[in-house]
C-alpha positions as CSV (number, residue, x, y, z in Angstrom):
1,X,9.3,64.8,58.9
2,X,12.9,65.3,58.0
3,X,13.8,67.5,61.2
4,X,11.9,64.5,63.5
5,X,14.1,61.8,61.9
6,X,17.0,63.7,62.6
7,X,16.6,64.4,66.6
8,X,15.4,60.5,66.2
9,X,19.1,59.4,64.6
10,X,20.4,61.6,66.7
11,X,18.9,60.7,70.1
12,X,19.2,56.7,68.7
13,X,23.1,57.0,68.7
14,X,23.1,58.4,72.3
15,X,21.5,55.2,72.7
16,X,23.7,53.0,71.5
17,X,26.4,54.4,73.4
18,X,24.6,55.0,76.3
19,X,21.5,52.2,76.8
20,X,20.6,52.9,80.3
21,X,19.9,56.6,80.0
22,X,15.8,56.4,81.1
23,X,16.0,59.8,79.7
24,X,16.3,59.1,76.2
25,X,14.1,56.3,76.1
26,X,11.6,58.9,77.4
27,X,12.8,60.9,74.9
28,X,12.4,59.1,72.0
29,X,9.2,56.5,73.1
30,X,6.6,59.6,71.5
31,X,8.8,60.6,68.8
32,X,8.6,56.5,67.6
33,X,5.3,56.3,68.4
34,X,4.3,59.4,66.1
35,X,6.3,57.7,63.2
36,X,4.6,55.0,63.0
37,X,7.4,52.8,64.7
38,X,4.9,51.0,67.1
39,X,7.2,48.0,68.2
40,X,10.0,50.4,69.0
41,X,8.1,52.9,70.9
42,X,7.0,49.7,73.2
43,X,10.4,48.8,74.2
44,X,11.5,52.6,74.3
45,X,8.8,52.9,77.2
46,X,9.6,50.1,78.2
47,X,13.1,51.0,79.2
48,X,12.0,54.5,80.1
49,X,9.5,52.7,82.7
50,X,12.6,50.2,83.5
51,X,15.0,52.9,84.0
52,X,13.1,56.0,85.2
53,X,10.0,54.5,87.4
54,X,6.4,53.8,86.0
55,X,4.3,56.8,85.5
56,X,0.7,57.1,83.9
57,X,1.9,59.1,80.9
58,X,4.8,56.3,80.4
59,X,2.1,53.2,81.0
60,X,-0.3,54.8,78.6
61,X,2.2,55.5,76.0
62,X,3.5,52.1,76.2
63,X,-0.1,50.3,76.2
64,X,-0.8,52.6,73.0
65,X,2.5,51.4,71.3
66,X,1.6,47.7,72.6
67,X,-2.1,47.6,70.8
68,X,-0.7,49.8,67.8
69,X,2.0,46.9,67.0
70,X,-0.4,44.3,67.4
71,X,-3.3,46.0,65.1
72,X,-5.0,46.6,68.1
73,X,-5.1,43.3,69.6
74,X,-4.9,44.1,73.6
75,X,-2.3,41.2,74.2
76,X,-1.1,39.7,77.9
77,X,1.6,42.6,78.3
């Protein structure tokens, strides 16, 4: 999807420049996750969950990202 990789670059350069906004992270954890981008969806929630507080939808999406980069191996995390 050409218009998701673009809010992607986009909201991945706010990043950089800015790593501690929870808000982006929160952001940009689904949009990874829908791409196929399972490793950096985890750390994207990750951070959200660091940076914002833990919330079901965040612990969910991050479990999901977690078994989805390990081919569905449930690890220790």
């Amino acid at each position: 999807n050409p218009g998701m990789a673009g809010l992607v670059a986009s909201v991945e350069a706010r990043l950089k420049e800015n790593p501690d906004d929870g808000r982006g992270w929160d952001a940009i954890a689904p949009a990874y996750l829908r791409l196929g981008r399972f490793a950096e969806a985890a750390t994207a929630y990750a951070n959200a969950n660091r940076l914002l507080g833990e919330t079901p939808k965040r612990l969910a999406g991050l479990a999901e990202a977690l078994m989805f980069a390990g081919h569905g191996r449930v690890g220790p995390e």
